[in-house]
PASEBA-1860 file (N, C-alpha, C; in nm, 3 decimals):
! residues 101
1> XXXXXXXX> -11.804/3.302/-7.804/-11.930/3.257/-7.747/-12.022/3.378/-7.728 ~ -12.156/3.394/-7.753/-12.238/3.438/-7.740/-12.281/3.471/-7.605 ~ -12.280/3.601/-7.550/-12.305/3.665/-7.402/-12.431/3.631/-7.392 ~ -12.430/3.546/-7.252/-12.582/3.517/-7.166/-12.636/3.601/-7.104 ~ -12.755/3.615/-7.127/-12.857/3.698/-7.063/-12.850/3.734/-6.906 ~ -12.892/3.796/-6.852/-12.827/3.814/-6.708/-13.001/3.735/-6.647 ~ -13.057/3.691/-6.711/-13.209/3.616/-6.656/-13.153/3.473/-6.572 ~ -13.259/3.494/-6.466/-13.254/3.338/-6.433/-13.211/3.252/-6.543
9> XXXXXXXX> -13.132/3.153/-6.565/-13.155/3.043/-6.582/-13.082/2.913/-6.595 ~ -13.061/2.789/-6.586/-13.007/2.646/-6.575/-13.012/2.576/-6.718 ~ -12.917/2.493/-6.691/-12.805/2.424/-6.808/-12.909/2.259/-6.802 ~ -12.913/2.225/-6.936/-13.001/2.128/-6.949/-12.892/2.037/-7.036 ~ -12.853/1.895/-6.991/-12.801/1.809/-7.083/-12.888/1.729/-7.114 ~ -12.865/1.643/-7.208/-12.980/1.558/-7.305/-12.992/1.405/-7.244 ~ -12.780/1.426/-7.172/-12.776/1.284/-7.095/-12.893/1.259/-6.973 ~ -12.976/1.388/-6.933/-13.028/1.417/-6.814/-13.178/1.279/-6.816
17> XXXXXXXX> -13.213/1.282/-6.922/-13.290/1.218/-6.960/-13.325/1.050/-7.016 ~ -13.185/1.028/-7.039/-13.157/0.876/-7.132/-13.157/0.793/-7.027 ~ -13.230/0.697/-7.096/-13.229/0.533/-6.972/-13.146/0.465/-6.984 ~ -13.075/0.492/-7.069/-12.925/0.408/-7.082/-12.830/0.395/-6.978 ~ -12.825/0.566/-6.928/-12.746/0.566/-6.827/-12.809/0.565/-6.677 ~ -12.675/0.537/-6.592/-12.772/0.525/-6.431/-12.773/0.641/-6.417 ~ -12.811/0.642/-6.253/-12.767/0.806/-6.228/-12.616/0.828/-6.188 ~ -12.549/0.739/-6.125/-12.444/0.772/-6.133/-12.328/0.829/-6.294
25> XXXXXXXX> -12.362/0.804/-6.373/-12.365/0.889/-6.443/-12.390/1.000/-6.547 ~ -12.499/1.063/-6.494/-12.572/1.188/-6.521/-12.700/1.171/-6.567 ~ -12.792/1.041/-6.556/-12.951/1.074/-6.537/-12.970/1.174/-6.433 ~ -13.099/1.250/-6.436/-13.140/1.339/-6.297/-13.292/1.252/-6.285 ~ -13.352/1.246/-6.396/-13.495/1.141/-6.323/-13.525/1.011/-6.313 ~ -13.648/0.956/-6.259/-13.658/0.819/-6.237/-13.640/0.742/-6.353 ~ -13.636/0.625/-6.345/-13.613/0.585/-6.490/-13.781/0.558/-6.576 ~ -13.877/0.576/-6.441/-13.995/0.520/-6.526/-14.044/0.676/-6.614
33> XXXXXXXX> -13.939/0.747/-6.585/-13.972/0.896/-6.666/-13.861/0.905/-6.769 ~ -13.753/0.819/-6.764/-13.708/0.852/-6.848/-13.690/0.754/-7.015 ~ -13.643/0.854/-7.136/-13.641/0.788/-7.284/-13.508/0.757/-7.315 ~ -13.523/0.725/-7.451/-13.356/0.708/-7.521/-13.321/0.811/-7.540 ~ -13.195/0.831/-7.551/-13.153/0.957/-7.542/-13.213/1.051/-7.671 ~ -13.257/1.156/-7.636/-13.354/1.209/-7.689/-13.294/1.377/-7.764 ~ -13.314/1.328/-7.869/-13.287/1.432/-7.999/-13.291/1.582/-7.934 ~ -13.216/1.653/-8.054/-13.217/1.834/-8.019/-13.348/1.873/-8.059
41> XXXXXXXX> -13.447/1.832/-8.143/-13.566/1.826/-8.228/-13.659/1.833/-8.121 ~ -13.638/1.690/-8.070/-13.756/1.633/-7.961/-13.722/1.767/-7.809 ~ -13.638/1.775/-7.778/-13.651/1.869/-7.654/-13.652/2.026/-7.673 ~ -13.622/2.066/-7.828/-13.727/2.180/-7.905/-13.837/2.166/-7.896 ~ -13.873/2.082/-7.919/-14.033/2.099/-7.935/-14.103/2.083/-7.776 ~ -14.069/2.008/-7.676/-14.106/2.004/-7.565/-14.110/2.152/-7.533 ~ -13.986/2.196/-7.525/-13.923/2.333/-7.473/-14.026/2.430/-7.511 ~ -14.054/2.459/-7.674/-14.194/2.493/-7.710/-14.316/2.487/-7.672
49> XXXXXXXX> -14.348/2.384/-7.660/-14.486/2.334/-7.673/-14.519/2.380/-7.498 ~ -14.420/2.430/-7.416/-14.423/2.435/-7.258/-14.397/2.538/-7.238 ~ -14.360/2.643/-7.346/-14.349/2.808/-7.304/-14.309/2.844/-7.277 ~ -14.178/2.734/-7.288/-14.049/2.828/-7.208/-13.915/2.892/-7.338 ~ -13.837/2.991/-7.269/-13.715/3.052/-7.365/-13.614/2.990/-7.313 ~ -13.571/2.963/-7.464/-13.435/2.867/-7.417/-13.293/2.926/-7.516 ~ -13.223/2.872/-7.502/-13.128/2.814/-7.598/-13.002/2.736/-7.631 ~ -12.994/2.658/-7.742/-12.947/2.625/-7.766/-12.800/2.569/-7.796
57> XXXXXXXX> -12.701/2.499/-7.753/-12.526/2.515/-7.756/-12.508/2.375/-7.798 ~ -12.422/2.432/-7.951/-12.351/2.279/-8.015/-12.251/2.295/-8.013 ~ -12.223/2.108/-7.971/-12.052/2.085/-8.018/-11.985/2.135/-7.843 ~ -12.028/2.118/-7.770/-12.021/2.078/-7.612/-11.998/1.948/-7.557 ~ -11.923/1.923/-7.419/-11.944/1.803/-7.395/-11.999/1.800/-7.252 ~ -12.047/1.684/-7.204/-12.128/1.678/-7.074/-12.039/1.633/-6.984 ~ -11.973/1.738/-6.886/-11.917/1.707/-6.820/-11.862/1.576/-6.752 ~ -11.971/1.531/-6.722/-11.928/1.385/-6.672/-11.892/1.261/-6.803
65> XXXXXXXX> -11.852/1.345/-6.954/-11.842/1.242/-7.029/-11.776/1.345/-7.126 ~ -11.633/1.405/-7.107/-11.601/1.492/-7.157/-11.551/1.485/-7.298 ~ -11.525/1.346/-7.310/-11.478/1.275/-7.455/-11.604/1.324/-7.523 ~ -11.685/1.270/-7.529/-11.843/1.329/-7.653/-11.863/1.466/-7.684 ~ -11.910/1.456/-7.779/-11.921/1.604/-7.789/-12.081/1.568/-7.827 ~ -12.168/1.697/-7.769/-12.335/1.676/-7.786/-12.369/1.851/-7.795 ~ -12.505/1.850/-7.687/-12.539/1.986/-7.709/-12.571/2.025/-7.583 ~ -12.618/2.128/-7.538/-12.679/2.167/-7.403/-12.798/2.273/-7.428
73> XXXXXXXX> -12.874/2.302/-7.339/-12.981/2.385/-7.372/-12.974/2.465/-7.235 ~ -12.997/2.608/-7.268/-13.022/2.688/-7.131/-13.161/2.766/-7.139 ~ -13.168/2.693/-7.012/-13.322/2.718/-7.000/-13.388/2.840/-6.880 ~ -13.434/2.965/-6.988/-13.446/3.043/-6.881/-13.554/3.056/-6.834 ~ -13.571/3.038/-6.659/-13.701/3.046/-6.633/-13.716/3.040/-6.485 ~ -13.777/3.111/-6.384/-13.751/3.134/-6.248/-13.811/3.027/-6.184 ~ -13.845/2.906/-6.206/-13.867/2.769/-6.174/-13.765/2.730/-6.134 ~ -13.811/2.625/-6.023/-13.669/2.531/-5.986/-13.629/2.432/-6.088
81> XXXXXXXX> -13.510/2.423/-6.098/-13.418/2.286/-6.223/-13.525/2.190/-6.209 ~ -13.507/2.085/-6.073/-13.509/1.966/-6.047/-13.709/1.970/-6.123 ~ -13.767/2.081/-6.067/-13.905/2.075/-6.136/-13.936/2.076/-6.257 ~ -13.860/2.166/-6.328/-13.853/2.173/-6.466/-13.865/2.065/-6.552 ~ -13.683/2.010/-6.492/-13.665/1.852/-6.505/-13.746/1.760/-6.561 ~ -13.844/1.747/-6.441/-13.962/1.624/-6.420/-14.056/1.667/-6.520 ~ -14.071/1.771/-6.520/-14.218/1.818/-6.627/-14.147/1.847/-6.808 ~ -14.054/1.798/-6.759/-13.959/1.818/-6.967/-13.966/1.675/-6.979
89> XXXXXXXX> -13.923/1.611/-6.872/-13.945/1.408/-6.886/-14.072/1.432/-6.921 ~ -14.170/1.407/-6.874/-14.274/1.354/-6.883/-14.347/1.412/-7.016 ~ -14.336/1.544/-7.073/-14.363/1.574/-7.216/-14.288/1.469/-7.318 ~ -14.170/1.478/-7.289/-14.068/1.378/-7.425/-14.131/1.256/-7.374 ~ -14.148/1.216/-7.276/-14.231/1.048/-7.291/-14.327/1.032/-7.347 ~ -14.412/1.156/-7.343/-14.534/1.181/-7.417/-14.477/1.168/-7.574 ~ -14.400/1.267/-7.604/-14.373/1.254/-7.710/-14.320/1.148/-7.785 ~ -14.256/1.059/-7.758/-14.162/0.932/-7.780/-14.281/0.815/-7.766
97> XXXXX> -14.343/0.817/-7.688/-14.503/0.768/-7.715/-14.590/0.769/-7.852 ~ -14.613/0.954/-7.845/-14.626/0.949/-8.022/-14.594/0.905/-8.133 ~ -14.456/0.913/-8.130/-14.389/0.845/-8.271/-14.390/0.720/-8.239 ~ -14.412/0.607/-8.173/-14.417/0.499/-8.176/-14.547/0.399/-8.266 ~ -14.668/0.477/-8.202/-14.759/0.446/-8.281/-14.790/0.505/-8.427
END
């Protein structure tokens, strides 16, 4: 594994976001913020488009669902999680908005 930066920063799962699941197991936002579970593509480009340094980890599983294997993103940035959070929802809704029409 690739040595982490000694920078601020927090662990992003993809489950964090999907309306599929409740919160009891592993949404973090409301549901009127949250999408389908949402691509490595789509939360690149959020991650981008918002200025933040991240990266990337495949072939992981999300703790609370240790059977799957997915990805995680670490997101470095001296912001609080839970804020971050809310303002990465609300871009991918934006975005998932886009491709619809």
């Amino acid at each position: 594994m690739k040595k982490i930066s000694k920078e601020r920063y927090f662990i992003l799962y993809p489950h964090y976001f999907d309306k599929k699941l409740p919160r009891s197991l592993g949404r973090r936002i409301p549901y009127n913020l949250a999408t389908d579970f949402p691509s490595k593509d789509q939360i690149v480009s959020v991650l981008r488009s918002l200025g933040l340094k991240f990266e990337i980890q495949d072939n992981v599983a999300y703790p609370r669902m240790p059977n799957k294997k997915s990805f995680r993103v670490l997101v470095f940035t001296p912001g609080k999680k839970q804020s971050t959070i809310k303002l990465i929802a609300s871009k991918l809704k934006e975005f998932s908005g886009d491709n619809k029409t």
